[in-house]
N, CA, C and O atoms as a printed pandas DataFrame, in Angstrom:
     atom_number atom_name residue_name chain_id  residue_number  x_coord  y_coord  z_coord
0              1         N          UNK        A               1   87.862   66.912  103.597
1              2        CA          UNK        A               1   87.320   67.751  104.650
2              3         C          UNK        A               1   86.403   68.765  103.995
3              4         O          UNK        A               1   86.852   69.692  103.321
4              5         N          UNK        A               2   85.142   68.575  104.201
5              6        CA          UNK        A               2   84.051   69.389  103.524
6              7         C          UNK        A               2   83.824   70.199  104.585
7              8         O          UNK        A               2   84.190   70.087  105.755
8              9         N          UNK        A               3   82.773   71.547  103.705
9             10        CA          UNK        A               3   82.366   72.725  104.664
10            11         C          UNK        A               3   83.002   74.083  104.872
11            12         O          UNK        A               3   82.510   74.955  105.589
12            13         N          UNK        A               4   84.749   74.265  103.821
13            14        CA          UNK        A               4   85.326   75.127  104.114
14            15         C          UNK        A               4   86.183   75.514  104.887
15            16         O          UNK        A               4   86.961   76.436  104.641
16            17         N          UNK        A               5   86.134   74.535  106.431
17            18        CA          UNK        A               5   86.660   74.725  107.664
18            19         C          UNK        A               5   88.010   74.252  107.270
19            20         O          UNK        A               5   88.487   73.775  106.240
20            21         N          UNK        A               6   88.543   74.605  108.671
21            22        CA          UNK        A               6   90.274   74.551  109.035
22            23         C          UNK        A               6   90.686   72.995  108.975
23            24         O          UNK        A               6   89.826   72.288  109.500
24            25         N          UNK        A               7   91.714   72.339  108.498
25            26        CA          UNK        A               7   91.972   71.290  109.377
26            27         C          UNK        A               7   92.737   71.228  110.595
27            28         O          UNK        A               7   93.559   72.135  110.727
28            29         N          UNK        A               8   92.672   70.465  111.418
29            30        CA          UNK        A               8   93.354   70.539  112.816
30            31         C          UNK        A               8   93.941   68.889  113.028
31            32         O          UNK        A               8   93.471   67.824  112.628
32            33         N          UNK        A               9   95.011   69.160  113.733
33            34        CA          UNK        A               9   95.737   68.292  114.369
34            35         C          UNK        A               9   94.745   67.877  115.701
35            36         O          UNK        A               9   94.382   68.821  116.404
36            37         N          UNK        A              10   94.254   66.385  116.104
37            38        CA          UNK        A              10   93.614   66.293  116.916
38            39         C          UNK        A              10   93.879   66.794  118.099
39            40         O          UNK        A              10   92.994   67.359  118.742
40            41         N          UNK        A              11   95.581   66.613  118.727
41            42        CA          UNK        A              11   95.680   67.355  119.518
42            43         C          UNK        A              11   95.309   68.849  119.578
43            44         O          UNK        A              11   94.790   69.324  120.588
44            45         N          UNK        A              12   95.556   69.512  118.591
45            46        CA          UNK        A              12   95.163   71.063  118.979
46            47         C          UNK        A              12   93.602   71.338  119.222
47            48         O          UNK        A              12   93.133   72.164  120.004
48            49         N          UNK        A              13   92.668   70.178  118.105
49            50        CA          UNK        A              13   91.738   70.559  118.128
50            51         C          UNK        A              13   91.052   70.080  119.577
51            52         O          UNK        A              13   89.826   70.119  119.468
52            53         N          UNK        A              14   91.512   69.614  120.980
53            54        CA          UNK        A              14   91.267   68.658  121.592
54            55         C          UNK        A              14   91.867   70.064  122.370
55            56         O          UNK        A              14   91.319   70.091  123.472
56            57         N          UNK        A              15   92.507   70.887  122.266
57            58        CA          UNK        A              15   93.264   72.185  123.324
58            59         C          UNK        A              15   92.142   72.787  123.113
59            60         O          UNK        A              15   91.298   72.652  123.998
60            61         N          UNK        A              16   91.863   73.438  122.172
61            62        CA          UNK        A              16   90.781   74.533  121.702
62            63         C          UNK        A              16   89.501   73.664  122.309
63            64         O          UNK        A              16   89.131   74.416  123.211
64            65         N          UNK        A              17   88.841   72.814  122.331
65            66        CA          UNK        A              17   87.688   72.264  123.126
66            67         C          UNK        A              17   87.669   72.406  124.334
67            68         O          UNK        A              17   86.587   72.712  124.834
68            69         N          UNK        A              18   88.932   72.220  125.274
69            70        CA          UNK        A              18   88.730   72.479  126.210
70            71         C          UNK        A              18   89.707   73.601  126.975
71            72         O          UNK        A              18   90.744   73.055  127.352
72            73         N          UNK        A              19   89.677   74.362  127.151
73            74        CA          UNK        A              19   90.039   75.592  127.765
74            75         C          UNK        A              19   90.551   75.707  129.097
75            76         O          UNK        A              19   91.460   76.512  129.298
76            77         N          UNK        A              20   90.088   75.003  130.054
77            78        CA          UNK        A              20   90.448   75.103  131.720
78            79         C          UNK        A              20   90.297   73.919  132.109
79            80         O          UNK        A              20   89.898   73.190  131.200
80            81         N          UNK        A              21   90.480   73.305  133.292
81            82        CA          UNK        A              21   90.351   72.063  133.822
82            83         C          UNK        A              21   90.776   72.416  135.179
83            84         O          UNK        A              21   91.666   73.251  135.340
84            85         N          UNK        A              22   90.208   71.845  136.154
85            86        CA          UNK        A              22   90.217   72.136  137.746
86            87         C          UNK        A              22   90.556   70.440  138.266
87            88         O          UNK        A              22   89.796   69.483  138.118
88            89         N          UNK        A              23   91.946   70.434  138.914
89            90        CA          UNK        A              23   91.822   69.333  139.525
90            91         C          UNK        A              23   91.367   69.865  141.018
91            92         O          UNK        A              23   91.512   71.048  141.326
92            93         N          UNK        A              24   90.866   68.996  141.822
93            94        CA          UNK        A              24   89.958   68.999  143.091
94            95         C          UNK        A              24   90.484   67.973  144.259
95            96         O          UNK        A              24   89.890   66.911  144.076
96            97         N          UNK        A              25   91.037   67.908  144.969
97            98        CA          UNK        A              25   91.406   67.488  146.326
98            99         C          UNK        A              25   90.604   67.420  147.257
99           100         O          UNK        A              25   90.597   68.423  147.971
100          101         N          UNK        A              26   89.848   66.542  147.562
101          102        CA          UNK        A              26   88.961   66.723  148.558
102          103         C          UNK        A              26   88.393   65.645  150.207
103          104         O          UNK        A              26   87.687   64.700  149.853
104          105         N          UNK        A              27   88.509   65.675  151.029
105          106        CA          UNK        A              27   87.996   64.889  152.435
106          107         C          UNK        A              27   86.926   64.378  152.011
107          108         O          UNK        A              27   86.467   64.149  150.892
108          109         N          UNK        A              28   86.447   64.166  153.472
109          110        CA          UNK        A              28   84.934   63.851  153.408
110          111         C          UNK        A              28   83.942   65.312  153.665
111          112         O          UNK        A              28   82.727   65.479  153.773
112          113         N          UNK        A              29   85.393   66.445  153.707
113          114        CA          UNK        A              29   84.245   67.547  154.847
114          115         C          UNK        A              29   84.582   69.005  153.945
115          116         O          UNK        A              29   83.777   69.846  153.544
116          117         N          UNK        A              30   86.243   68.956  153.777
117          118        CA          UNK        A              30   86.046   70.091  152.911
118          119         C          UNK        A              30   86.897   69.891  151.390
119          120         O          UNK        A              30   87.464   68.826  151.143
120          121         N          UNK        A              31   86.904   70.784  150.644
121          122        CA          UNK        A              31   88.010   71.133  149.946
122          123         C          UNK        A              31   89.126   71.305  150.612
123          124         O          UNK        A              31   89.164   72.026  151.608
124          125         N          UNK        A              32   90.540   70.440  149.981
125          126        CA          UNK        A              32   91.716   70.407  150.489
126          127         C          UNK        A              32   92.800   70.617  149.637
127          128         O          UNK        A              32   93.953   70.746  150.047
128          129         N          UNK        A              33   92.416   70.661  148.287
129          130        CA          UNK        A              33   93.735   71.347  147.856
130          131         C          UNK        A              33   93.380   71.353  146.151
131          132         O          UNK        A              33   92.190   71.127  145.936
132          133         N          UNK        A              34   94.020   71.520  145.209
133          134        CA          UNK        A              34   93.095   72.530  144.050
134          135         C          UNK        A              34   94.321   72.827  143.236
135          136         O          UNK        A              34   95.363   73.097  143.832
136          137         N          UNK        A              35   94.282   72.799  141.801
137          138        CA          UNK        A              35   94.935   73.407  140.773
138          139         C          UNK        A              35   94.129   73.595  139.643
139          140         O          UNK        A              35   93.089   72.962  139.463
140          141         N          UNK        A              36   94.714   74.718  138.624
141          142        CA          UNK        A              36   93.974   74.910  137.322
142          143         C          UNK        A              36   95.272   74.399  136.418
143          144         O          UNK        A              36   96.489   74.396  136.598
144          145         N          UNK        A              37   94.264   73.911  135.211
145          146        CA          UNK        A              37   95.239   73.096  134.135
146          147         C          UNK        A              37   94.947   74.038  133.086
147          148         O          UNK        A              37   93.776   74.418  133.049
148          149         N          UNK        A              38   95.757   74.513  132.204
149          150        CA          UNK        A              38   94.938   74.982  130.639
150          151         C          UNK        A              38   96.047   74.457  129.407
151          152         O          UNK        A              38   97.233   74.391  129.727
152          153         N          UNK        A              39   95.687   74.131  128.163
153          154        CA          UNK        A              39   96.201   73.831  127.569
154          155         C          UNK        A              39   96.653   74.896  126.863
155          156         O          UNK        A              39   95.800   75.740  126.588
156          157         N          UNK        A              40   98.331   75.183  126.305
157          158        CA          UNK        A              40   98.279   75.129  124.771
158          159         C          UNK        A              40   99.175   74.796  124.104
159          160         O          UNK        A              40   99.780   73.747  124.327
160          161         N          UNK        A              41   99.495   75.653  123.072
161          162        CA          UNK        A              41  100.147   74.947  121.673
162          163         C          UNK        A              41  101.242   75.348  121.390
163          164         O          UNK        A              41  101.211   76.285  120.593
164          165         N          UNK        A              42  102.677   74.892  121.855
165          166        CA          UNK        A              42  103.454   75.888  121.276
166          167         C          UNK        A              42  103.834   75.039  120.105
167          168         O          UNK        A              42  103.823   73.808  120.117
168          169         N          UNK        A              43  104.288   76.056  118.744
169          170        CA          UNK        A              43  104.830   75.553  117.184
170          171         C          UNK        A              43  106.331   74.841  117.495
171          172         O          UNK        A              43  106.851   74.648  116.397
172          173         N          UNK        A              44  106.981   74.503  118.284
173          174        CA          UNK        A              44  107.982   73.572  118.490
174          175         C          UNK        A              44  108.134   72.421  119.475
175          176         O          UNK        A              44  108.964   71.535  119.677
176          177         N          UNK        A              45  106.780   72.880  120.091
177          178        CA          UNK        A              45  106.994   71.390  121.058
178          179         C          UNK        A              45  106.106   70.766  120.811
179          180         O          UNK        A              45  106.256   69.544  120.793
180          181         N          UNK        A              46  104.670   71.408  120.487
181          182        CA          UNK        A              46  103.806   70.575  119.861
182          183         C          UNK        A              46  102.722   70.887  121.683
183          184         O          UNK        A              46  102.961   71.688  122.587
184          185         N          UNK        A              47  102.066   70.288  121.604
185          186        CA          UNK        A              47  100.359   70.506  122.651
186          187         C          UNK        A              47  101.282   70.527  124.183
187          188         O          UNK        A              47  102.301   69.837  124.203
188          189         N          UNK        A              48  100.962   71.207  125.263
189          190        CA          UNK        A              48  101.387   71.486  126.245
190          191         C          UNK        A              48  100.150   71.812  127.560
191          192         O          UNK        A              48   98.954   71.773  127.273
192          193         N          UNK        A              49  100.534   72.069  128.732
193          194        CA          UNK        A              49   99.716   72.437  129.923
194          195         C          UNK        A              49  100.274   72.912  130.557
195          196         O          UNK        A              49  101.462   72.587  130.581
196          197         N          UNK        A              50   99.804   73.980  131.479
197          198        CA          UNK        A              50  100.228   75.354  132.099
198          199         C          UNK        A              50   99.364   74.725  133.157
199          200         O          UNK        A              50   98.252   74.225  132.985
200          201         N          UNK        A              51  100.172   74.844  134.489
201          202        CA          UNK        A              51   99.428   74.055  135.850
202          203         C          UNK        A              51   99.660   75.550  136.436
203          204         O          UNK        A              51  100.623   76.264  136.155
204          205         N          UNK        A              52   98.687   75.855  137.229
205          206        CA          UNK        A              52   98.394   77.208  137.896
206          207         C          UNK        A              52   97.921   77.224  139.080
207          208         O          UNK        A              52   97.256   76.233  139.378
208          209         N          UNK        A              53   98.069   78.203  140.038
209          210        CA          UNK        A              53   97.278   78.181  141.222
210          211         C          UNK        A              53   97.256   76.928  141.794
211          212         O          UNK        A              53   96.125   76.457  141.914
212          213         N          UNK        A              54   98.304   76.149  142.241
213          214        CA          UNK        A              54   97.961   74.956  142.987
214          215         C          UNK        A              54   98.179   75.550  144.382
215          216         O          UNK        A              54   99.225   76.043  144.803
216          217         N          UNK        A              55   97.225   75.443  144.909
217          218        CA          UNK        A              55   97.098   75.518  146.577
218          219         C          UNK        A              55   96.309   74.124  147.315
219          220         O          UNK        A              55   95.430   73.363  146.910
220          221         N          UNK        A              56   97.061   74.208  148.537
221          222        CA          UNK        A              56   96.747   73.459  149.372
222          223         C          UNK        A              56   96.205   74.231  150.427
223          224         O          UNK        A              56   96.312   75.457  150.483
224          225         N          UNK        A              57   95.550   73.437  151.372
225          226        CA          UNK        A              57   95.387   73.892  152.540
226          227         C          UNK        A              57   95.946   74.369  153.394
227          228         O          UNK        A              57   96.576   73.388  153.788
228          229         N          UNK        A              58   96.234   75.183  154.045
229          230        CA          UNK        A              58   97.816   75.568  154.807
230          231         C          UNK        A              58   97.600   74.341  156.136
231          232         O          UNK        A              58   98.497   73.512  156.288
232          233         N          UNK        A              59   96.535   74.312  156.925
233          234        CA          UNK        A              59   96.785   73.364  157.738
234          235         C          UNK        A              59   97.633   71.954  157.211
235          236         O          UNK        A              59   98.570   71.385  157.771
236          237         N          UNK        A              60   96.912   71.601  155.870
237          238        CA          UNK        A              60   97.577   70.242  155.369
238          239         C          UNK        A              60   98.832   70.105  155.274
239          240         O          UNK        A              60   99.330   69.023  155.585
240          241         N          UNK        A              61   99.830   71.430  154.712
241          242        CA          UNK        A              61  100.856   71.677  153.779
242          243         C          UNK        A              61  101.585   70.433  154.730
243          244         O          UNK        A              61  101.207   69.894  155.770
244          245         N          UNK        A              62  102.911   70.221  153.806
245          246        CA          UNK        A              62  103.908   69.184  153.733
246          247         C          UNK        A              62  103.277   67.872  154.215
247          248         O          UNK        A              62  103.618   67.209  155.194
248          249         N          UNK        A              63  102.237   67.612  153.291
249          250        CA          UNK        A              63  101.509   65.980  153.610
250          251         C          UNK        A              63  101.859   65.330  152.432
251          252         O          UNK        A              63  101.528   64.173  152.173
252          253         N          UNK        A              64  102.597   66.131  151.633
253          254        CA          UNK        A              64  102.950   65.541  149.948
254          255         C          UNK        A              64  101.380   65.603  148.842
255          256         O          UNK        A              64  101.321   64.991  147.775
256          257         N          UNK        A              65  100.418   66.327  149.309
257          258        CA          UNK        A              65   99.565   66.713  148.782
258          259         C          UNK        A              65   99.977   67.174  147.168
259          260         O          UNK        A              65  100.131   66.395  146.227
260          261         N          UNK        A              66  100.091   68.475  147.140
261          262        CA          UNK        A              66  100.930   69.381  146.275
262          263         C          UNK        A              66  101.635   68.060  145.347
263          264         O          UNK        A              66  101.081   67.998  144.249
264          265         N          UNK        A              67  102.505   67.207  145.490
265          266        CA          UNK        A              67  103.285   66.381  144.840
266          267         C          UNK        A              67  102.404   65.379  144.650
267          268         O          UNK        A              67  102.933   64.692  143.775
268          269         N          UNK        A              68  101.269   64.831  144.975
269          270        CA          UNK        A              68  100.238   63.909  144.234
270          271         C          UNK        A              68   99.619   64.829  143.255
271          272         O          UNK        A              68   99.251   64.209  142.257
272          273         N          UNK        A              69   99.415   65.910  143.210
273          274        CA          UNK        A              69   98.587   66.487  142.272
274          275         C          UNK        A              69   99.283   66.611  141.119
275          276         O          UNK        A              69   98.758   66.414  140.023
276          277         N          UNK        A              70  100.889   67.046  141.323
277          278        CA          UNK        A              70  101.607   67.282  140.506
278          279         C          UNK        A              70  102.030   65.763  139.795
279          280         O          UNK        A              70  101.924   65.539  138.590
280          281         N          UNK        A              71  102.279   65.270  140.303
281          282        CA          UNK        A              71  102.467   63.426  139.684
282          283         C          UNK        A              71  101.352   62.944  138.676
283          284         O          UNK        A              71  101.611   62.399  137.602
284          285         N          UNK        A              72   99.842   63.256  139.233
285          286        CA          UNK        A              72   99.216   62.825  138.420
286          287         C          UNK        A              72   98.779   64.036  137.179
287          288         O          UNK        A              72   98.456   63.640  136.059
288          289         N          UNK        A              73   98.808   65.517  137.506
289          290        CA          UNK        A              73   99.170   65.689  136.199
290          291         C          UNK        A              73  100.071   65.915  135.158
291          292         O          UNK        A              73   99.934   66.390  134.031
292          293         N          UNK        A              74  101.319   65.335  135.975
293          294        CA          UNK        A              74  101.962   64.575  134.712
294          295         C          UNK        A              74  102.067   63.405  134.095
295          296         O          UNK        A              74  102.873   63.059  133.231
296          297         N          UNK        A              75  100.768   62.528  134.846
297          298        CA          UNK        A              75  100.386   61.145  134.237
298          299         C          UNK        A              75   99.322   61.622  133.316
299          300         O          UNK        A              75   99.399   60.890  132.329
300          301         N          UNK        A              76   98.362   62.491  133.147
301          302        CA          UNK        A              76   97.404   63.513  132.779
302          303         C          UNK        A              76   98.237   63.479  131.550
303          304         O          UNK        A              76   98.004   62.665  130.656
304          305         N          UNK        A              77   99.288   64.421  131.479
305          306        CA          UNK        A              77   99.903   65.113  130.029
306          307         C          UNK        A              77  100.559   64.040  129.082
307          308         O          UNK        A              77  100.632   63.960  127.856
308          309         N          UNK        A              78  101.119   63.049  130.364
309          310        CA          UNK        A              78  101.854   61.701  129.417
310          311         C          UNK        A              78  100.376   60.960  128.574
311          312         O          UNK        A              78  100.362   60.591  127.399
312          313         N          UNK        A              79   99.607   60.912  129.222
313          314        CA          UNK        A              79   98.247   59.956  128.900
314          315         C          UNK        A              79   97.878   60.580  127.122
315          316         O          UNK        A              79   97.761   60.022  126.031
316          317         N          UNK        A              80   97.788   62.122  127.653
317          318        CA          UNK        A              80   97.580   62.829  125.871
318          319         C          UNK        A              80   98.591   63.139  125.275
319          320         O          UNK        A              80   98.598   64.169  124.601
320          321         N          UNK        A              81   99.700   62.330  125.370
321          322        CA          UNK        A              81  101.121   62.640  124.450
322          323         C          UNK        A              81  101.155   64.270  124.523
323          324         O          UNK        A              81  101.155   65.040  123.562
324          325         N          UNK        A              82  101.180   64.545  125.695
325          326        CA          UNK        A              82  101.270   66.097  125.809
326          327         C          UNK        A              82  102.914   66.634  126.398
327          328         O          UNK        A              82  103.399   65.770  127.127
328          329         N          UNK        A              83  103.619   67.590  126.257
329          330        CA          UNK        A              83  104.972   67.579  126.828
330          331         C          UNK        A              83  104.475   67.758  128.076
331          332         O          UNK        A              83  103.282   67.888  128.351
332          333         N          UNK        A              84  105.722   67.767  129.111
333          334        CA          UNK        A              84  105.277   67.746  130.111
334          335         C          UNK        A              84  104.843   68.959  130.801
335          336         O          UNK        A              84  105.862   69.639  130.686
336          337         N          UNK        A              85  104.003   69.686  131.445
337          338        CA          UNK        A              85  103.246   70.649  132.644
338          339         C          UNK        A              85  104.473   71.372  132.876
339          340         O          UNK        A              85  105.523   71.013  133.409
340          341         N          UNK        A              86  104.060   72.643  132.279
341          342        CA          UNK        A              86  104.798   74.046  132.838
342          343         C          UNK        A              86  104.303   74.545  133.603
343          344         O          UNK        A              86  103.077   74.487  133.690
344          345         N          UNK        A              87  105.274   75.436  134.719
345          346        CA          UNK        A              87  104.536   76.153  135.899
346          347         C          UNK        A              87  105.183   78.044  134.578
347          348         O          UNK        A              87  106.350   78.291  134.276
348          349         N          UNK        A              88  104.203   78.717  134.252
349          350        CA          UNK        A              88  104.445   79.814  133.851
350          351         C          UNK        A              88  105.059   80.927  134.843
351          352         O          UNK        A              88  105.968   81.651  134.437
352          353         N          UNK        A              89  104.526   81.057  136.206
353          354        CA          UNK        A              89  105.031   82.089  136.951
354          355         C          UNK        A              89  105.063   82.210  138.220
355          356         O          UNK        A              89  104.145   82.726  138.858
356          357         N          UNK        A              90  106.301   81.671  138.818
357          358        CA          UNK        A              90  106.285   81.368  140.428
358          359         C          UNK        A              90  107.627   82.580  140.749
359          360         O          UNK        A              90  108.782   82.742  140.353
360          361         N          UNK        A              91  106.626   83.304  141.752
361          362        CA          UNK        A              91  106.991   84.611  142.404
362          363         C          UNK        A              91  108.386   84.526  142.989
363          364         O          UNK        A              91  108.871   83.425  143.249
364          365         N          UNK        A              92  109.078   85.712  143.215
365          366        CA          UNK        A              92  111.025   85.501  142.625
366          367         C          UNK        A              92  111.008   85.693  144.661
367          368         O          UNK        A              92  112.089   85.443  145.193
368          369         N          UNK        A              93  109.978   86.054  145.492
369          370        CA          UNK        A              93  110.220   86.061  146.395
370          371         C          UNK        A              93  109.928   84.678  147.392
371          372         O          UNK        A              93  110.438   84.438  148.486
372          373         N          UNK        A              94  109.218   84.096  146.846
373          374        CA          UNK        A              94  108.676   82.844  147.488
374          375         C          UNK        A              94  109.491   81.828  147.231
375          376         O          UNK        A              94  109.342   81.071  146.272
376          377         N          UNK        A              95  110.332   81.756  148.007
377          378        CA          UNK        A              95  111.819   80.556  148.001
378          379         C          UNK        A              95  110.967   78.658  148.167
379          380         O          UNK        A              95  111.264   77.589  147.634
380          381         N          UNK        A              96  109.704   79.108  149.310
381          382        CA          UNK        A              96  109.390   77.566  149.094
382          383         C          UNK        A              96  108.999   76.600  147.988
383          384         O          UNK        A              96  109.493   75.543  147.594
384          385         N          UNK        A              97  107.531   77.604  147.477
385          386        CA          UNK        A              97  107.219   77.332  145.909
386          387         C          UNK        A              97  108.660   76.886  144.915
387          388         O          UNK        A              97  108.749   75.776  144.390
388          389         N          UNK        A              98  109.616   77.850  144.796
389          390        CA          UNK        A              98  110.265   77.421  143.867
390          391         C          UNK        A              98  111.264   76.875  144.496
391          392         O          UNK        A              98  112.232   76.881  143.736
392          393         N          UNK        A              99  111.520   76.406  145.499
393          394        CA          UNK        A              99  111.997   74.916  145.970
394          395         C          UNK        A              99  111.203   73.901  145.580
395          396         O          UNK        A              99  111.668   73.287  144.619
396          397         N          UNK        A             100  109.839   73.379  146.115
397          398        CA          UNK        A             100  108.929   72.658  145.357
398          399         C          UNK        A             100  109.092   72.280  144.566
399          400         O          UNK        A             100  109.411   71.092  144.617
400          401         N          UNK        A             101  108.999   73.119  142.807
401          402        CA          UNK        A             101  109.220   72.679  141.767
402          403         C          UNK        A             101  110.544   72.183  141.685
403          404         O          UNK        A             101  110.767   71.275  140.883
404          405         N          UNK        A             102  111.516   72.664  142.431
405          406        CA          UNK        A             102  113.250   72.509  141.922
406          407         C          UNK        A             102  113.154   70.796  141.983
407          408         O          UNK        A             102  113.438   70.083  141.020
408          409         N          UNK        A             103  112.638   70.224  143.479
409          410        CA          UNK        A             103  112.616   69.585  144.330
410          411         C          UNK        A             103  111.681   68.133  143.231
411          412         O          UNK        A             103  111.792   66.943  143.527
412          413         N          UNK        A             104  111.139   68.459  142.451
413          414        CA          UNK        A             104  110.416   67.698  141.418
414          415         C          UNK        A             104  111.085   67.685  139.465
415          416         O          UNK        A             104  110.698   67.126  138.439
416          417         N          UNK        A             105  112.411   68.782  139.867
417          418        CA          UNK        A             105  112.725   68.490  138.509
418          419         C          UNK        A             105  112.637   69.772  137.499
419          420         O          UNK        A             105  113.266   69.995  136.465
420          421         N          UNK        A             106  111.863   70.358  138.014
421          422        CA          UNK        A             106  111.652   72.102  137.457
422          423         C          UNK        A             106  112.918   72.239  137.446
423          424         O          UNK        A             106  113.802   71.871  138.220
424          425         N          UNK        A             107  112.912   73.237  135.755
425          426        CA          UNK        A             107  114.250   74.356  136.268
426          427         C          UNK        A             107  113.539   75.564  135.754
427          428         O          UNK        A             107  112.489   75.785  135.151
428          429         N          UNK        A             108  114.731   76.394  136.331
429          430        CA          UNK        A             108  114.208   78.074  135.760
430          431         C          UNK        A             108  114.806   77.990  134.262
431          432         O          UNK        A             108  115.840   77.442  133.879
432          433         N          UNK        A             109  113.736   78.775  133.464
433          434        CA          UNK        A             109  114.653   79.129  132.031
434          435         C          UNK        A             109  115.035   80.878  132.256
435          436         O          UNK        A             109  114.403   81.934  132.242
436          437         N          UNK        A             110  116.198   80.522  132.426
437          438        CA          UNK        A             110  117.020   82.035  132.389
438          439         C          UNK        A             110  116.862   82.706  131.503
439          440         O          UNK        A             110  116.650   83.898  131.721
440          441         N          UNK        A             111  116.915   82.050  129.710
441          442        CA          UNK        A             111  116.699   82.878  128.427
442          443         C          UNK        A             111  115.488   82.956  128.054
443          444         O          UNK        A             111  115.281   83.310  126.894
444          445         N          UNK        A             112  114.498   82.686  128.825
445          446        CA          UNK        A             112  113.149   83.239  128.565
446          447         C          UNK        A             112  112.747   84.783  129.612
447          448         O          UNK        A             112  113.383   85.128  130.608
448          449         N          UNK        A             113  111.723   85.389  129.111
449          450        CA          UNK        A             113  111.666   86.383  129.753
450          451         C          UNK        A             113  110.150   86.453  129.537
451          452         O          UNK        A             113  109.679   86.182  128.432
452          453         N          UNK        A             114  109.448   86.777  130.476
453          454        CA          UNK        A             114  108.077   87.239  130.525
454          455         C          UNK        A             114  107.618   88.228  129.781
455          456         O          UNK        A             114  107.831   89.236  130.455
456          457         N          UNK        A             115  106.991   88.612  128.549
457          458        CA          UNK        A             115  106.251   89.815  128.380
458          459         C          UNK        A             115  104.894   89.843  128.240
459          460         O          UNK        A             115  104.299   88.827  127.879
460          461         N          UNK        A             116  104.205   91.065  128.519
461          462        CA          UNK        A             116  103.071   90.683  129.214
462          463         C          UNK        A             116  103.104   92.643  128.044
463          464         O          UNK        A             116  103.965   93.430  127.651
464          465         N          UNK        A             117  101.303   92.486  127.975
465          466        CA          UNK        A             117  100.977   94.156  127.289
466          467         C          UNK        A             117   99.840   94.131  128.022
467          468         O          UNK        A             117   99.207   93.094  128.222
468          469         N          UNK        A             118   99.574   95.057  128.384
469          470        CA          UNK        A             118   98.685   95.766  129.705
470          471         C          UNK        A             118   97.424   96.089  128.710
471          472         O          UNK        A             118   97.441   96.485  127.545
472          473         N          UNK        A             119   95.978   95.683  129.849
473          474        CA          UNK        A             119   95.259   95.977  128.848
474          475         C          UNK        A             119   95.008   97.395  128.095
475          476         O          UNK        A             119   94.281   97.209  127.118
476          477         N          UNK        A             120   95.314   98.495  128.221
477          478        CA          UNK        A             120   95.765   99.670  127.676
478          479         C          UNK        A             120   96.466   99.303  126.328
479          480         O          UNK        A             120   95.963   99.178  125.211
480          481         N          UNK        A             121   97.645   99.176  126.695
481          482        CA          UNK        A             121   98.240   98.679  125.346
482          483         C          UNK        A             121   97.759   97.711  124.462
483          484         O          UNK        A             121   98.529   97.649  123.504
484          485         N          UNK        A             122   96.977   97.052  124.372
485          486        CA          UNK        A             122   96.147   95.929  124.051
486          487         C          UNK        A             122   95.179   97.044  122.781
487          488         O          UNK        A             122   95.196   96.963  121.552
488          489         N          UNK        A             123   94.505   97.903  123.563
489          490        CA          UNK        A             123   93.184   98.666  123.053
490          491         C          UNK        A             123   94.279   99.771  122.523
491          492         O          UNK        A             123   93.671  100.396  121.654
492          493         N          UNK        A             124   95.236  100.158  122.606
493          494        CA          UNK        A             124   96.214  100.583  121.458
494          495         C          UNK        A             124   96.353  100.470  120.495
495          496         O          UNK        A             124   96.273  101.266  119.559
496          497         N          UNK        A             125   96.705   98.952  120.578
497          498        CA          UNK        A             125   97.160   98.305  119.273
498          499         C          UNK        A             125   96.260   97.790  118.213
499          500         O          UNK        A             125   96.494   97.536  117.032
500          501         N          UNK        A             126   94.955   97.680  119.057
501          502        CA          UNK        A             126   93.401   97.429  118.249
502          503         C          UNK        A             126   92.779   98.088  118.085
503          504         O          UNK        A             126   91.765   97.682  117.518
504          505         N          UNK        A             127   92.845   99.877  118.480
505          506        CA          UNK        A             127   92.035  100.658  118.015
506          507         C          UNK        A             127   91.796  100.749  116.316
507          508         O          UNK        A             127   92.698  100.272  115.627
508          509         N          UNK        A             128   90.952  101.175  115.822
509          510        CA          UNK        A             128   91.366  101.043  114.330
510          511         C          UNK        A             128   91.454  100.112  113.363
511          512         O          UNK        A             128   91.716  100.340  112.182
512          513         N          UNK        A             129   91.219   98.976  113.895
513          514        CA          UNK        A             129   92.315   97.821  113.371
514          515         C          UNK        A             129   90.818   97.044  112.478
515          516         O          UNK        A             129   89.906   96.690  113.225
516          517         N          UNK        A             130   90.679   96.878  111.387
517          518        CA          UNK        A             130   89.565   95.837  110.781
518          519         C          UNK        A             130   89.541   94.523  111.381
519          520         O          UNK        A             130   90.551   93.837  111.539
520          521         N          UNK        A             131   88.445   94.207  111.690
521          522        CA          UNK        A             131   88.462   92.690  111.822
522          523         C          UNK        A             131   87.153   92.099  111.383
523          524         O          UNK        A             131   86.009   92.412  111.713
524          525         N          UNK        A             132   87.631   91.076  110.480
525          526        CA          UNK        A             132   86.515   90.182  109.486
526          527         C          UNK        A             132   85.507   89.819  110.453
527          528         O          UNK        A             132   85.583   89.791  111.682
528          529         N          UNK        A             133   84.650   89.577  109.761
529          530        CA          UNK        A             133   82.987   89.316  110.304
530          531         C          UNK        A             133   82.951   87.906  110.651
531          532         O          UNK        A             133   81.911   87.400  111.072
C-alpha cells in the first residue's frame, strides 16, 4: 500500500464513502413513505446501519408499508455482510413505534444508555485543543 495512507477494511472503507442513503416509497403521484440509512462501525460487531426517520404517510399507515421498507433493509445489510439495522432512538412515549419494532423482532437494550454532549460542551472540550493540519 503506497502513498502513506491508512489501510482499511473494505467494509469500513465502503461506510466512510458513503454517509446517508434515503430509501423512497413512492405512487404514481406522490411520495409515500421514506427512511434514512447511515452506516457505521462499531469495534465488536464489525460494519452496521442506523435506520432513521421512517415515516409513512399517515393516510397509508397499517398497509404494511413501514414493514416492506424494513424487510428490505435488512436484505440491504444482509447483501453487505452488514449486522443487522439498528433503530438508535424511538421515543419512550410513542407505544405504537415501539410496538412496530417489538412486532419485527427489536428489543430494547436496557444496559445501554444514551449519551449525547450538547453542542456547548462539544466547544468546551475543543477550545484550546491542537489539531494537525
Amino acid at each position: 500500500h503506497g502513498g502513506g495512507g491508512r489501510a482499511e477494511s473494505g467494509a469500513l472503507a465502503d461506510a466512510r464513502r458513503q454517509m446517508l442513503e434515503v430509501v423512497v416509497v413512492h405512487s404514481e403521484h406522490e411520495v409515500v413513505a421514506a427512511c434514512l440509512l447511515w452506516p457505521f462501525y462499531s469495534t465488536w460487531r464489525g460494519p452496521g446501519l442506523w435506520l432513521d426517520c421512517l415515516c409513512v404517510a399517515h393516510h397509508l399507515r397499517r398497509r404494511r408499508i413501514a414493514s416492506a421498507i424494513l424487510q428490505y433493509v435488512c436484505a440491504l445489510a444482509t447483501k453487505r455482510e452488514w449486522h443487522r439495522p439498528g433503530v438508535q432512538f424511538i421515543l419512550e412515549r410513542s407505544a405504537s413505534c415501539s410496538g412496530f419494532f417489538a412486532a419485527h423482532g427489536y428489543e430494547r437494550l436496557e444496559k445501554w444508555a444514551v449519551q449525547e454532549l450538547s453542542s456547548e460542551g462539544i466547544c468546551t472540550l475543543a477550545r484550546d485543543t491542537p489539531m494537525p493540519e
